[in-house]
C-alpha positions as CSV (number, residue, x, y, z in Angstrom):
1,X,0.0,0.0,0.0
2,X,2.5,2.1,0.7
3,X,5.0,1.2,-2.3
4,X,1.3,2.3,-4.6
5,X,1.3,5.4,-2.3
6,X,4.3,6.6,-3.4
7,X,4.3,5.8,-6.7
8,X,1.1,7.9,-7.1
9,X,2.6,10.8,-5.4
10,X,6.1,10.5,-7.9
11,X,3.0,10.7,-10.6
12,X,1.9,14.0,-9.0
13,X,4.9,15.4,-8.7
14,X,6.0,14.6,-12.3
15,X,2.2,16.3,-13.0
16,X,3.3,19.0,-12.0
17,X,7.3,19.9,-13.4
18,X,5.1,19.5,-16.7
19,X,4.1,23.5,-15.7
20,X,8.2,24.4,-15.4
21,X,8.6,24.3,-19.1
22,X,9.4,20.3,-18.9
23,X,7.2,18.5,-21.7
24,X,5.6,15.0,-21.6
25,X,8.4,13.4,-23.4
26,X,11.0,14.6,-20.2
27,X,8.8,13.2,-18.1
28,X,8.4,9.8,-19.5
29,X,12.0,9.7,-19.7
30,X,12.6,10.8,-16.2
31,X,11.2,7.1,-15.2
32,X,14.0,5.3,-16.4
33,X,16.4,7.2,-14.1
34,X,17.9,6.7,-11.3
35,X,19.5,8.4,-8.1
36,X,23.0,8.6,-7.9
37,X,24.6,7.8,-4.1
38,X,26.2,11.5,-3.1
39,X,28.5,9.0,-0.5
40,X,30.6,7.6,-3.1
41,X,32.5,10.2,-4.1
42,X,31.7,12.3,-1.1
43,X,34.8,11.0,0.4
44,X,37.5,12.6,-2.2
45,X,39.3,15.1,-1.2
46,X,39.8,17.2,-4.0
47,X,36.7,19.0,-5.1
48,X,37.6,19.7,-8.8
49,X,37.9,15.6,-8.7
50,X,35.3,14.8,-6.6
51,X,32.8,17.1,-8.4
52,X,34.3,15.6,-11.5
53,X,33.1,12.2,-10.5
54,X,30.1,13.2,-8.9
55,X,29.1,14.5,-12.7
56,X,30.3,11.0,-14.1
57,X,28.0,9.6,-11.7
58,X,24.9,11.4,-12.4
59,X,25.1,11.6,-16.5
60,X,26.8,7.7,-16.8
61,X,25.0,5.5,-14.0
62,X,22.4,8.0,-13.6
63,X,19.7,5.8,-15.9
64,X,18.5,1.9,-15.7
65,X,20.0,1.7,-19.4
66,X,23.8,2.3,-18.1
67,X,23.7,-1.4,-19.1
68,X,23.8,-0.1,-22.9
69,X,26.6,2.4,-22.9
70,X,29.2,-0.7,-23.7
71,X,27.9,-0.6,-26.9
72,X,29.4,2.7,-27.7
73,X,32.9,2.3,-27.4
74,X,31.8,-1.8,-28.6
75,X,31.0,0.6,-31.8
76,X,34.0,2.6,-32.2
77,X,36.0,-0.3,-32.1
78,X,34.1,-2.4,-34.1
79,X,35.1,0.4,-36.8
80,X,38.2,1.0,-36.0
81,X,39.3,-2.2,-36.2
82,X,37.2,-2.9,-39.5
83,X,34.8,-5.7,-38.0
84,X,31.4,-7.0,-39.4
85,X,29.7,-3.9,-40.6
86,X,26.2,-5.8,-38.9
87,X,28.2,-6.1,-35.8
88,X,29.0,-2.4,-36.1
89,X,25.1,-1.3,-36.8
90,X,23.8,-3.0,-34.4
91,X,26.2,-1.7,-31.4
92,X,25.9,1.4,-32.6
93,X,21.7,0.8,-32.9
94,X,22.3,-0.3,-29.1
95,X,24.6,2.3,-28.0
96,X,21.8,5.3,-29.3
97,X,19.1,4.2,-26.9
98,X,21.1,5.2,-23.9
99,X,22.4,8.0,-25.5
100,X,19.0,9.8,-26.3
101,X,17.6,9.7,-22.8
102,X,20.9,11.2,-21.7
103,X,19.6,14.0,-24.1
104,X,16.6,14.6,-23.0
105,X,17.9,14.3,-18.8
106,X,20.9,17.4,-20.1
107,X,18.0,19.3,-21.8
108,X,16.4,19.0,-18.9
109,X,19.5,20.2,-16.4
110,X,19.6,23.2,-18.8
111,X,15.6,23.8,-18.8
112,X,16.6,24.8,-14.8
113,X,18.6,27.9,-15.4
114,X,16.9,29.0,-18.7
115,X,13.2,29.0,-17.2
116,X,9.9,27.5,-18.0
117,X,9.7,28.8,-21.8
118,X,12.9,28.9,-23.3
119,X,13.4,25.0,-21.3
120,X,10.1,24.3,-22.9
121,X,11.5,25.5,-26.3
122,X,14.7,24.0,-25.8
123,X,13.0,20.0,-24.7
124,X,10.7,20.9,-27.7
125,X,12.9,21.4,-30.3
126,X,15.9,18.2,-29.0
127,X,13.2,15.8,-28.2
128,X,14.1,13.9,-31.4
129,X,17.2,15.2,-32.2
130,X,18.6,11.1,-32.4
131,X,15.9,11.2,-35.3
132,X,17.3,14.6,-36.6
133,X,20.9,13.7,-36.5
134,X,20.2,10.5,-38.2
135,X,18.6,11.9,-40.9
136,X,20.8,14.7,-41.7
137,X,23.8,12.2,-41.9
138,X,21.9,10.3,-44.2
139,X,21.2,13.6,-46.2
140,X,25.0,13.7,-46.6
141,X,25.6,10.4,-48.0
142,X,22.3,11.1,-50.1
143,X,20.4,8.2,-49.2
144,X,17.1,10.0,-49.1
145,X,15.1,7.0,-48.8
146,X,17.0,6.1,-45.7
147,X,15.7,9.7,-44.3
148,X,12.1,9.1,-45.2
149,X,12.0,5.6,-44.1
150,X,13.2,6.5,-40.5
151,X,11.2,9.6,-40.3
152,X,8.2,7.3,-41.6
153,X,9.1,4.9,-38.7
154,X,9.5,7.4,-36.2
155,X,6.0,8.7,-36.6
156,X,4.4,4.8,-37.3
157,X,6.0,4.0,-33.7
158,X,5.0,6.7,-31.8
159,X,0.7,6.2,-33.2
160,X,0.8,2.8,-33.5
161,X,3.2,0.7,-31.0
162,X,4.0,3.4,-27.9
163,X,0.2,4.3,-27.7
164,X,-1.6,1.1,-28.6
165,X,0.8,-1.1,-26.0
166,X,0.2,2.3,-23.6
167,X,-3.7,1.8,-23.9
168,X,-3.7,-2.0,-24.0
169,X,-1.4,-2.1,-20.7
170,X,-2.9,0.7,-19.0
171,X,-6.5,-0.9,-20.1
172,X,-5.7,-4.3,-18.5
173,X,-4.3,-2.6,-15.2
174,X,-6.5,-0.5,-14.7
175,X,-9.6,-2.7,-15.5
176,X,-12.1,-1.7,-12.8
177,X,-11.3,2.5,-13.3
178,X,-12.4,4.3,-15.7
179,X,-9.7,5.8,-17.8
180,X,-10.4,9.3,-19.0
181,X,-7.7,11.9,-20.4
182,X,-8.1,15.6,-21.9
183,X,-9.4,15.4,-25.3
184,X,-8.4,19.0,-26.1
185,X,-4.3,18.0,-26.3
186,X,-5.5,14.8,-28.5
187,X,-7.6,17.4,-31.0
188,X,-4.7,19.5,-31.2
189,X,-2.1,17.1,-32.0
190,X,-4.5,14.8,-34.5
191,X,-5.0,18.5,-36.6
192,X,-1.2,18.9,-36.9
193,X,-0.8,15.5,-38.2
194,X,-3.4,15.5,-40.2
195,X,-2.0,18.8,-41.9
196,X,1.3,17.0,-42.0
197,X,-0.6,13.9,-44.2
198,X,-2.0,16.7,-46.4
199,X,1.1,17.9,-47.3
200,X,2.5,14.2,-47.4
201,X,-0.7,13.5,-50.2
202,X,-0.2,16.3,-52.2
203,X,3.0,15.7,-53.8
204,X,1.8,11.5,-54.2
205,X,-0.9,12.7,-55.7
206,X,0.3,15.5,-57.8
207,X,2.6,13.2,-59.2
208,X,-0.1,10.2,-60.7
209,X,-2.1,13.5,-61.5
210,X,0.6,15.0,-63.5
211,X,1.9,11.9,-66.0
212,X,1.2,13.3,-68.8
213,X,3.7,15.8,-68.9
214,X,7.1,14.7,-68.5
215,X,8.8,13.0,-65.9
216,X,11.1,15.8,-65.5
217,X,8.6,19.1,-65.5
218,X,6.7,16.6,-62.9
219,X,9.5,15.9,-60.6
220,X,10.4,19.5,-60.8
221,X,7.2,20.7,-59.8
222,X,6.9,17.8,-57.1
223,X,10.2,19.1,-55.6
224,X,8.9,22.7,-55.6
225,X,5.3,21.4,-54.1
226,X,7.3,20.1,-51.3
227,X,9.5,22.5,-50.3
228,X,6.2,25.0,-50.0
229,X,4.9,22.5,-48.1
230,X,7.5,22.0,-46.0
231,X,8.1,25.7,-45.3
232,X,4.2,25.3,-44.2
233,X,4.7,22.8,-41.7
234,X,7.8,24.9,-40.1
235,X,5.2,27.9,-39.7
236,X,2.6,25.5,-38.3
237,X,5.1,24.0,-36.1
238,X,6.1,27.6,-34.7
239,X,2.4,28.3,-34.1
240,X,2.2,25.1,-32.2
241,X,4.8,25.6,-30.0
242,X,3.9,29.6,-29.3
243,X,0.5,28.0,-28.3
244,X,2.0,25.1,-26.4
245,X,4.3,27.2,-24.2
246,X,2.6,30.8,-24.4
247,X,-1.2,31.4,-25.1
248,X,-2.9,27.9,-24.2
249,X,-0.3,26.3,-22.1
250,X,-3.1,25.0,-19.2
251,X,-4.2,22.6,-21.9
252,X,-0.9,20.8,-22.0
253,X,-0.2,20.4,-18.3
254,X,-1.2,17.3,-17.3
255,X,-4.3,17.1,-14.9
256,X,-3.3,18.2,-11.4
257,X,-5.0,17.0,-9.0
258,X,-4.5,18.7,-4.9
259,X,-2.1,17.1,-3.1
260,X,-1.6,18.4,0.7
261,X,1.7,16.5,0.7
262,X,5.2,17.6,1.5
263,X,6.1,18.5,-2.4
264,X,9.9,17.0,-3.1
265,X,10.3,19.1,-6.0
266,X,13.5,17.5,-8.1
267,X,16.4,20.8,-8.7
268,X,19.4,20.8,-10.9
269,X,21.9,18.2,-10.2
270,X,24.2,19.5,-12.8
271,X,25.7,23.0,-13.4
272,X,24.7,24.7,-16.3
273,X,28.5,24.7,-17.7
274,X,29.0,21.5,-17.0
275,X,25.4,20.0,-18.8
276,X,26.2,22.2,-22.2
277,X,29.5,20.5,-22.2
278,X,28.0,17.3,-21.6
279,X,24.9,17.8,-24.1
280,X,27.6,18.8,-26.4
281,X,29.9,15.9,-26.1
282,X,26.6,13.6,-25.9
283,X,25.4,15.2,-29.5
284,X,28.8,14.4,-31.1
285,X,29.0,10.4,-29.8
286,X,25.1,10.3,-31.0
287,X,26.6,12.1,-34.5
288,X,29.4,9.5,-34.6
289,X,27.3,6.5,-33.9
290,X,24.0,8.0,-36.3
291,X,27.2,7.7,-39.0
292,X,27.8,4.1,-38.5
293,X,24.1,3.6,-38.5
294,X,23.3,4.9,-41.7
295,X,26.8,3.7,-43.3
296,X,26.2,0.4,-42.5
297,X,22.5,-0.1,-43.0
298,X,22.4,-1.6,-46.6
299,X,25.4,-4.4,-45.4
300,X,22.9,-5.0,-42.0
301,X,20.2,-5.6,-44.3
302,X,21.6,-8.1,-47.1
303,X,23.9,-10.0,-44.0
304,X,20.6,-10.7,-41.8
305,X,18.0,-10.8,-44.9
306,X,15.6,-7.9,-44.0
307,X,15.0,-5.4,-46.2
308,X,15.7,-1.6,-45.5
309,X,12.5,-0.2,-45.3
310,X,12.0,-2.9,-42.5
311,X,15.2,-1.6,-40.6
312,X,14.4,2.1,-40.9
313,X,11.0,1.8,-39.9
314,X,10.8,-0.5,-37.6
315,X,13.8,-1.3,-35.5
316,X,15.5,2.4,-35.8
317,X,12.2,3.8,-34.0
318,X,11.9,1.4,-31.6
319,X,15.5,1.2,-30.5
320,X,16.3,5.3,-30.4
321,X,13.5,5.7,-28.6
322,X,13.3,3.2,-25.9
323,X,13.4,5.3,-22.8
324,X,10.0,7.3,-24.2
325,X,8.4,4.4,-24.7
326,X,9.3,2.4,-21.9
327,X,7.8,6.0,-19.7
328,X,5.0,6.0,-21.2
329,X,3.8,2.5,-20.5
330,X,4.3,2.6,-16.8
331,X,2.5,6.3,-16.8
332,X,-0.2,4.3,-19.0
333,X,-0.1,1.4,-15.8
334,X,-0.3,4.2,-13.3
335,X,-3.5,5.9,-14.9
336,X,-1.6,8.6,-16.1
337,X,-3.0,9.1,-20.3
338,X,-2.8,12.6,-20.1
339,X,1.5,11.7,-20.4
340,X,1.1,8.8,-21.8
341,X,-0.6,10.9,-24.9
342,X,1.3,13.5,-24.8
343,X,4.4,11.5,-25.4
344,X,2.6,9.7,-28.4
345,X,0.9,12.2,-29.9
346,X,4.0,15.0,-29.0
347,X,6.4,13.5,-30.7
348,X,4.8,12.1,-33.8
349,X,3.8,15.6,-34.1
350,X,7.5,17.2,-33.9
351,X,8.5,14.4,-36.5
352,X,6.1,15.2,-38.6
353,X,5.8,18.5,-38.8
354,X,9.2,19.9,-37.4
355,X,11.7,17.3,-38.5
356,X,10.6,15.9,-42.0
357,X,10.3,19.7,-43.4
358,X,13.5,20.3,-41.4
359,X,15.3,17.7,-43.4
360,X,14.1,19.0,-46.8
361,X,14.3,22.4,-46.0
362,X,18.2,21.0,-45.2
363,X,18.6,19.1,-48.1
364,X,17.8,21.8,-50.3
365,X,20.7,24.1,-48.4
366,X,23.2,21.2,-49.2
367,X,21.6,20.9,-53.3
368,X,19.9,17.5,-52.8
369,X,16.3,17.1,-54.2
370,X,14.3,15.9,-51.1
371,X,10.9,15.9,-51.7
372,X,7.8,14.8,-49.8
373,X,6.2,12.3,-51.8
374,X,7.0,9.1,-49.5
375,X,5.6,6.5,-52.3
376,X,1.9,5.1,-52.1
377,X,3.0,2.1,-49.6
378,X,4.5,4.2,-46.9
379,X,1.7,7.8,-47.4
380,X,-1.1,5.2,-47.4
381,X,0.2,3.3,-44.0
382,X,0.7,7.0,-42.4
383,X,-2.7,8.2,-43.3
384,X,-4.4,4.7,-42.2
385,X,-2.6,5.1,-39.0
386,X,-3.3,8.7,-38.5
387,X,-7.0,8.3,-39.3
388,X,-7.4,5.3,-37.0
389,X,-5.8,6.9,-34.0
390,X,-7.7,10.0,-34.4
391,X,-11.2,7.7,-34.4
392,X,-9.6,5.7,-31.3
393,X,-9.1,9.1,-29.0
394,X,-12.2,10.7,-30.2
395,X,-14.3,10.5,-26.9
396,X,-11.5,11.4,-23.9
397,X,-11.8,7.5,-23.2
398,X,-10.2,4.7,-22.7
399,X,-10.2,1.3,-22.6
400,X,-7.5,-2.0,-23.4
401,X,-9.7,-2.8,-27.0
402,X,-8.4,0.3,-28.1
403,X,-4.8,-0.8,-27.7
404,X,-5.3,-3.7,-28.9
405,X,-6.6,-2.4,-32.2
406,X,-3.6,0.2,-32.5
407,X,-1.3,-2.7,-31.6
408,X,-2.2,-4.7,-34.2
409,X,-2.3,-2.3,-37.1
410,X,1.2,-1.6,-36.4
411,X,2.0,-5.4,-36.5
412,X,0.2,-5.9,-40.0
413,X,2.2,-2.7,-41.0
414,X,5.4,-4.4,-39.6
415,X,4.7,-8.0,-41.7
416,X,3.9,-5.8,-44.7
417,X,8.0,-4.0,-44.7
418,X,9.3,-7.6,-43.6
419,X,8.0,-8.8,-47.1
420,X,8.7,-5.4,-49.2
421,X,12.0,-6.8,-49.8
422,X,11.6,-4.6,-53.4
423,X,14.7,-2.2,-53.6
424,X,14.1,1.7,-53.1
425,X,12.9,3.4,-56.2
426,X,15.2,5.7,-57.8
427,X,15.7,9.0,-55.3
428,X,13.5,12.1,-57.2
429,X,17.5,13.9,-56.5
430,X,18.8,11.3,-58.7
431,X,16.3,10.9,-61.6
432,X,16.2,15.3,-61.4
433,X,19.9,15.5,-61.4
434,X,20.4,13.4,-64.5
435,X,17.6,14.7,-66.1
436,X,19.1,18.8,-65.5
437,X,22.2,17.8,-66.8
438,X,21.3,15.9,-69.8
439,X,19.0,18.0,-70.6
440,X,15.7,15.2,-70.3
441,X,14.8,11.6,-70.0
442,X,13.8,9.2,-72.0
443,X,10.1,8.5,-70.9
């Protein structure tokens, strides 16, 4: 009783940082972590040492997934020393999950000393920067359908597997209460990705529509259509997070509830100094590793038989963003849907409407033709799986058969990538490039 006790009241108290500029996915993280022990390294007698350690402590051993950070220098040597490029992917697949909570936790340090709205900013915008890196790296080696299948996969996860298992786990713990959550977050997030689809559609569509005139005035205008599109999204995204963190803030703090408690509010463990140095040094292993990943993809994929579009969309998504996912189920088992959606729903929003413009907004900088036409296969799966998770949180409900249902589309969506073992089509950069400097294709 007591042990249940507690846990509610870390619930509240985690309720209530989401006010200090700290968003859902900070909190879901925040479960995986751990306190360090002050005594170990109390004893030390010089302090730059001691407080040396003391920082070790907190950022290496300060998380349950301490037991991945192996994998990273496993990684480098792996590299280095020219092993199994599958060996080398899938340390440095391992390596990133540890690596992206530590993200979020420095974000977090930093949140303390910047205050409620540029922290909120600041957790906004680096919520997915694994996601971000990875994709930009693959930008630079121009393997565009690398960028879109991850990005794809990012978004598929976070609708399909981290809400359904949240709703069919909370559902089956919670079996005699009734599970309710805010619908006005749910609305807000299901119009941005809805938005997002539309400007996913257009370009598919515009290009079937447009066959009849050339496959290079088509991909030109395709490529135009996107990057409009794209510039769209950034200025929806903006809006979102002025209204997020400014104007209608109340409706994204989760539900608080009174609590006549003691409050153990959690305060900065780290300096500010020393969690930009950390962030920073943390953003260059994740760049290093988010290297290996997308260099060695393709030999991953013929060594263990699964296509690419099975790797980037399934297993990339899952694996960077463990510690998010793993939160959000036990917030789901503690009756807690108002996080457990706003980790969902928040971060396939910043996906898709931050980070896929972001990248072609990017790619266009560096001159490679990224557009937003993701193929029929992949738009159709994204706007099934937007369209049934908007139906699923339509009445501020909830129940396990609503898990189950989300659950299960993403495992028919999984099976159908296993078996799409048919290589990438030819990247709209490529087919555009050839076609500018030959002056046209033969149809």
């Amino acid at each position: 009783m007591d042990m249940e006790n507690n846990g509610d009241s870390k619930g509240l108290i985690m309720e209530k940082e989401l006010s200090n500029g700290r968003t859902p996915q900070n909190v879901s993280s925040s479960i995986l972590r751990k306190k360090s022990d002050p005594i170990l390294v109390s004893k030390i007698r010089f302090k730059m040492v001691r407080q040396l350690l003391a920082n070790l402590q907190e950022v290496l051993l300060g998380t349950k997934l301490a037991v991945l950070f192996p994998a990273v220098p496993l990684a480098i040597v792996a590299d280095f020393y020219n092993f199994g490029r599958p060996w080398i992917f899938a340390l440095s697949l391992l390596g990133l999950a540890p690596l992206a909570e530590r993200v979020s936790f420095l974000t977090e340090q930093i949140a303390y000393y910047t205050g409620a709205t540029v922290g909120g900013l600041l957790n906004a915008t680096c919520g997915n920067a694994t996601e971000l890196i990875i994709a930009l790296f693959a930008l630079r080696q121009n393997k565009i359908h690398v960028v879109k299948y991850s990005l794809l996969g990012s978004i598929l996860s976070n609708l399909l597997l981290v809400l359904g298992t949240s709703l069919l786990c909370g559902g089956l713990a919670n079996l005699k209460k009734e599970q309710r959550y805010d619908r006005k977050q749910a609305d807000v997030n299901s119009l941005l990705l809805l938005l997002g689809l539309l400007c996913h559609l257009l370009p598919l569509m515009f290009r079937y529509a447009s066959s009849g005139i050339g496959n290079s005035t088509a991909a030109l205008c395709t490529l135009q259509l996107s990057r409009a599109s794209s510039i769209v999204m950034l200025v929806a995204y903006v809006a979102y997070i002025i209204f997020q963190l400014k104007t209608h803030r109340q409706l994204f703090d989760a539900a608080q509830e009174d609590d006549d408690e003691e409050e153990d509010e959690e305060k900065a463990v780290l300096g500010f100094g020393s969690a930009f140095t950390w962030l920073v040094g943390m953003t260059i292993i994740i760049s290093v590793l988010s290297e290996y990943v997308v260099g060695t993809i393709e030999a991953a994929s013929e060594s263990w038989g699964i296509s690419v579009s099975f790797i980037s969309i399934i297993l990339l998504p899952i694996v960077g963003n463990a510690a998010e996912h793993a939160g959000s189920i036990i917030f789901a088992f503690k009756n807690k849907l108002d996080i457990s959606l706003g980790v969902a729903l928040g971060s396939a929003s910043q996906i898709s409407m931050f980070v896929v413009p972001l990248s072609v907004i990017v790619a266009w900088i560096m001159g490679i033709q990224m557009d937003l036409d993701f193929s029929l296969l992949e738009t159709g799966s994204l706007a099934f799986s937007i369209i049934v998770t908007a139906f699923a949180l339509q009445d501020g409900t909830s129940h396990y058969m609503k898990g189950v249902v989300l659950f299960l589309c993403y495992i028919v969506i999984s099976a159908c990538f296993f078996v799409h073992k048919i290589p990438p089509p030819n990247q709209t950069a490529v087919n555009l490039g050839v076609e500018l400097s030959s002056g046209g294709l033969t149809a």
